[in-house]
C-alpha angles and dihedrals in degrees: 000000000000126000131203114229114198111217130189096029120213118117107210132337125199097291079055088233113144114221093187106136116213123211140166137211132162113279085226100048105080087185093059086043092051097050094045091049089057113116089000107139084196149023127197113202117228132158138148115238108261125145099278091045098120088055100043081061097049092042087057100042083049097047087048102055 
């Protein structure tokens, strides 16, 4: 399972340009986590129910602190 990290929040400023930066990483590997949560300001949380689940998620709050 893989997961989109958004990095460089800030929605729109006045040009109405977006300068979120999507990225993805397995949800299983903590060493790809960890190197796409570098310099992000924020992290949604957002993963389909599947039977991992519960650990994709910790594997991700881990990854982000």
């Amino acid at each position: 399972m893989f997961c989109r990290i958004l990095k460089d929040l800030i929605l729109y400023h006045s040009e109405g340009l977006s300068n979120i930066t999507y990225v993805s990483a397995n949800l299983n590997s903590l060493n790809q986590l960890k190197e796409v949560c570098k310099g992000a300001d924020a992290l949604f949380l957002l993963t389909a129910t599947a039977p991992h689940q519960v650990e994709y998620e910790i594997n991700i709050i881990d990854a982000a602190r």
